[in-house]
C-alpha positions as a printed NumPy array, in Angstrom:
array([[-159.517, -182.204,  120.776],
       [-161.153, -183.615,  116.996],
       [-162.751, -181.527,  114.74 ],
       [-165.394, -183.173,  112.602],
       [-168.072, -182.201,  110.2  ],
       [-170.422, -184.854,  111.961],
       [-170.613, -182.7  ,  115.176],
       [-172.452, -180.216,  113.189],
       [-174.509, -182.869,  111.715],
       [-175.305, -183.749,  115.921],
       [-175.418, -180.23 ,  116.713],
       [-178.141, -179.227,  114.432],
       [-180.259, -182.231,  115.062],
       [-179.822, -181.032,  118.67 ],
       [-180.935, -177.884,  117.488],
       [-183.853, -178.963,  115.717],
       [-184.874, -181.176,  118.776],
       [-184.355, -177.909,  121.091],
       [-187.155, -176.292,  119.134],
       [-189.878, -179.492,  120.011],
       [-191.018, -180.588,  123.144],
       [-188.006, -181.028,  125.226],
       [-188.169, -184.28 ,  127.893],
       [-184.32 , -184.28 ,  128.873],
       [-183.242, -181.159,  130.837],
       [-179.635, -180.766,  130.939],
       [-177.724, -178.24 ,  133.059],
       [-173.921, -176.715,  132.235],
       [-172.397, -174.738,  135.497],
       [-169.445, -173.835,  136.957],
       [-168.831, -174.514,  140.529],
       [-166.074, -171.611,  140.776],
       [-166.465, -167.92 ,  139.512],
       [-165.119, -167.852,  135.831],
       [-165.732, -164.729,  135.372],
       [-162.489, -163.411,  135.426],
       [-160.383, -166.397,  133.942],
       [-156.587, -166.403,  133.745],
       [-154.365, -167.589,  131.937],
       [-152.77 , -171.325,  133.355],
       [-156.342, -171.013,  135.751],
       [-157.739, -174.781,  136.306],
       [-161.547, -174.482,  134.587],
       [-164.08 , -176.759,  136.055],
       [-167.783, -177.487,  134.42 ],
       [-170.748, -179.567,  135.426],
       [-172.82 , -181.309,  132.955],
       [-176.405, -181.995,  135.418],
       [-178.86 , -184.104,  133.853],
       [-182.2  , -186.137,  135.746],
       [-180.613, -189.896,  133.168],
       [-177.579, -191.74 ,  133.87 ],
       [-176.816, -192.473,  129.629],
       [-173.83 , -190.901,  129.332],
       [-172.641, -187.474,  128.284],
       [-170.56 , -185.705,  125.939],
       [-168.826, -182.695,  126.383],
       [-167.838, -180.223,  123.266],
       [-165.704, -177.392,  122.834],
       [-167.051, -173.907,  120.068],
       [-163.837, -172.115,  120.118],
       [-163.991, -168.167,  119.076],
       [-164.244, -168.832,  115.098],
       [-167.097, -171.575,  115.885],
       [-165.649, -174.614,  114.87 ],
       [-166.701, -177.194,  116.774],
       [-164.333, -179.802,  118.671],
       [-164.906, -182.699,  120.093],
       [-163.938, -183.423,  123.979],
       [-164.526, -186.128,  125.75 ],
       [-167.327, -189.237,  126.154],
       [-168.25 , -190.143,  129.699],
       [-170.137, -193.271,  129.685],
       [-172.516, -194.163,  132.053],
       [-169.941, -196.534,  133.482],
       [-167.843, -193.814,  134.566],
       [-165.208, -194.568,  131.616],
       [-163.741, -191.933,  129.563],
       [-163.068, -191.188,  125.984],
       [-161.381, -188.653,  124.672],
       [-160.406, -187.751,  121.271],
       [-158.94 , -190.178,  119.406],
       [-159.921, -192.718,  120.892],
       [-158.05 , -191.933,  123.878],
       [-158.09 , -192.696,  127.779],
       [-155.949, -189.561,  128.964],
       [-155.739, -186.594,  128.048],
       [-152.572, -183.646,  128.909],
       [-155.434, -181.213,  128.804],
       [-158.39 , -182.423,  129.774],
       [-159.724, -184.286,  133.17 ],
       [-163.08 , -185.856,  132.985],
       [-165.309, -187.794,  135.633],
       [-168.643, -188.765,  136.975],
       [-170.587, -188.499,  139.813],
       [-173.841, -190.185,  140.029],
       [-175.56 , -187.833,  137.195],
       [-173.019, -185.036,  137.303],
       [-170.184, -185.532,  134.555],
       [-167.476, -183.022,  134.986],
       [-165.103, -181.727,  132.568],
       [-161.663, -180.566,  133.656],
       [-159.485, -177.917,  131.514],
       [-156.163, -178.347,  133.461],
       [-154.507, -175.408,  132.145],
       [-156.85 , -173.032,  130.809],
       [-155.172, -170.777,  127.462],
       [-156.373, -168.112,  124.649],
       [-157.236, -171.947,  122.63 ],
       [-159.638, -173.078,  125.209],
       [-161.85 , -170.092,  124.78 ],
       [-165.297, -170.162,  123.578],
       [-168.392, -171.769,  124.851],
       [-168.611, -175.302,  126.209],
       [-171.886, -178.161,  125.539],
       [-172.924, -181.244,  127.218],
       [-174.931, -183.621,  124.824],
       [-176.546, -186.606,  125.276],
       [-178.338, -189.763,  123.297],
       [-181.768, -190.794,  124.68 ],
       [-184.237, -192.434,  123.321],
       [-182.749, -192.078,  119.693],
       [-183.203, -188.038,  119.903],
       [-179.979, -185.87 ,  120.744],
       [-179.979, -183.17 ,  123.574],
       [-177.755, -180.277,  124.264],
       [-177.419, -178.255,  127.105],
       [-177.153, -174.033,  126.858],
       [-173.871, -173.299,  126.497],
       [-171.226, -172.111,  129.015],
       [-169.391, -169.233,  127.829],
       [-165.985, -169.442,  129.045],
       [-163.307, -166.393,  128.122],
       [-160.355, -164.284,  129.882],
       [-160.847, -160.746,  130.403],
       [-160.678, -158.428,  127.696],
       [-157.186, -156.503,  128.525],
       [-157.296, -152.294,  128.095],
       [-154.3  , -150.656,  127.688],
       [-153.864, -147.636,  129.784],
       [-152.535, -144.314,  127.806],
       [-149.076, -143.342,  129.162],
       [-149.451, -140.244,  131.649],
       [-147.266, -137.274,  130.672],
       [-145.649, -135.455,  133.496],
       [-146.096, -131.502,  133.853],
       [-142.658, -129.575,  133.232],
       [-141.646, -127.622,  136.37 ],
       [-139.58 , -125.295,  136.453],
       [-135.955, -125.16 ,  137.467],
       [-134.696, -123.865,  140.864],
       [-132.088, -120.33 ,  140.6  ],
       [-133.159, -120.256,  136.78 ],
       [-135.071, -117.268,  135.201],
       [-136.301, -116.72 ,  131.981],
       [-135.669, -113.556,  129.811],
       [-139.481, -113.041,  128.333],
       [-137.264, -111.625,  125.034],
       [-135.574, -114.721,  124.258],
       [-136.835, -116.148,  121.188],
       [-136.317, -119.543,  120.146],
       [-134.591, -120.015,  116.391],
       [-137.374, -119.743,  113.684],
       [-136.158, -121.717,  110.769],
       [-138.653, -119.999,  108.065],
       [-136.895, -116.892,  109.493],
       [-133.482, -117.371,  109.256],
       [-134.322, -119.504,  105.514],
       [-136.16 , -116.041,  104.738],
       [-132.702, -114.202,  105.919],
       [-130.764, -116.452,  103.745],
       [-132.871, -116.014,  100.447],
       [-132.716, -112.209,  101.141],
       [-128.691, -112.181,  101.081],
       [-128.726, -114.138,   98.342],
       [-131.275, -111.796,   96.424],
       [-128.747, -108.495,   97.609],
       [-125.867, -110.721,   96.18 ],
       [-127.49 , -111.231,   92.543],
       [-128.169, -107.653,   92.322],
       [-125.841, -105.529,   93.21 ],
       [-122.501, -107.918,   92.24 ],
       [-123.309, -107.15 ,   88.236],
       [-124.689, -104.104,   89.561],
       [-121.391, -102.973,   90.703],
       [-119.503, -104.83 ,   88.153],
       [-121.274, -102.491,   85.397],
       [-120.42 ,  -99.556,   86.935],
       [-116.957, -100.377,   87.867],
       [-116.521, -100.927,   83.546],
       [-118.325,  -97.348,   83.025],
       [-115.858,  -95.79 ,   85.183],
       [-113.003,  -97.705,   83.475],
       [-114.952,  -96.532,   79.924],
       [-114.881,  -92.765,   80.877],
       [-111.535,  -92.56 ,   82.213],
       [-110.626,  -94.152,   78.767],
       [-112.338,  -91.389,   77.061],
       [-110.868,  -88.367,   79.054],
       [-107.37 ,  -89.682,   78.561],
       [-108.149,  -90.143,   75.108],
       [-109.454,  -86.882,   74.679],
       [-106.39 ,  -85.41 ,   76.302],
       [-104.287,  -86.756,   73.928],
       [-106.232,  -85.64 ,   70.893],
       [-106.138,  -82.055,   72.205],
       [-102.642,  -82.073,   72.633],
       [-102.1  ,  -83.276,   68.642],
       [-104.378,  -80.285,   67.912],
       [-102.258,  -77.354,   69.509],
       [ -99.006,  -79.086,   67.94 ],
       [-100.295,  -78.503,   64.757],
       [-101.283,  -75.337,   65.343],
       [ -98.143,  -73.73 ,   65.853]])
């Protein structure tokens, strides 16, 4: 399938032509239901027109570039792109003034909407075009079962689970007690050693005393 900047050049004469008096009528359809399009699903179109001059069919993917399919002259001969007689994706044929188009294989690339044109009388004409697209795909939210609960098991209504704040609050609280009262009881563990200095100090000095006394 070609890409070239002269099919917009074609399409908007076409365009232009579409808004004047119109003396071609062209017809796009689908003879199945493509509607709901899969992926590897054959895609069949019908280009209907009232002049046997030909017709070409073109492909506006999804971004709107335009790409060029096939030529079907009005001697039943194909063209496809690049000059070519065959294409791997693409079947095309003729039937009196019917020229069909044939996506073998239809994939996510092949989606977008689908023209016939045709050259008469030195004036281009285009046909509506035929949307063609797979289903948009939804993804369903997982369903989360209910809990039930377990056979020859009871629950005690007073068991709590862990609370971590709770047992962090514990933990700061010992640490707080710790802090405190260690110096706390260091200090007065040295006072006691102090005054037990003192009295045996003052012992001794009273003893001295009544030695010198007699």
């Amino acid at each position: 399938m070609d890409t070239s900047p002269a099919l917009l050049l074609l399409l908007a004469l076409g365009f232009c032509e579409y808004g004047h008096r119109v003396s071609l009528e062209i017809k796009v359809r689908s003879p199945k239901d493509i509607t709901q399009l899969q992926v590897g699903q054959k895609l069949e179109l019908e280009c209907q027109t009232e002049k046997d001059i030909g017709a070409s069919w073109i492909h506006q993917d999804k971004s709107g570039t335009l790409h060029f399919i096939v030529f079907i002259s009005s001697m039943f001969r194909a063209t496809f792109g690049g000059n070519q007689r065959t294409s791997l994706r693409f079947e095309a044929s003729k039937y009196n003034t019917i020229y069909r188009l044939v996506v073998k294989s239809f994939t996510p690339q092949d989606e977008g909407n689908y023209f016939c044109m045709m050259n008469w009388n030195q004036r281009l004409y285009f046909s509506p075009g035929q949307p063609a697209f797979l289903p948009v795909t939804t993804t369903v939210a997982p369903t989360t079962c209910a809990s039930t609960p377990k056979r020859g098991i009871t629950e005690d209504p007073n068991l709590k689970t862990p609370d971590p704040e709770g047992r962090m609050q514990e933990d700061l609280d010992f640490f707080c007690h710790v802090v405190i009262w260690v110096p706390l009881a260091g200090a007065c563990l040295l006072l006691l050693i102090a005054l037990v200095i003192t009295v045996v100090l003052c012992q001794k000095t009273r003893r001295r005393r009544c030695r010198c006394k007699r």
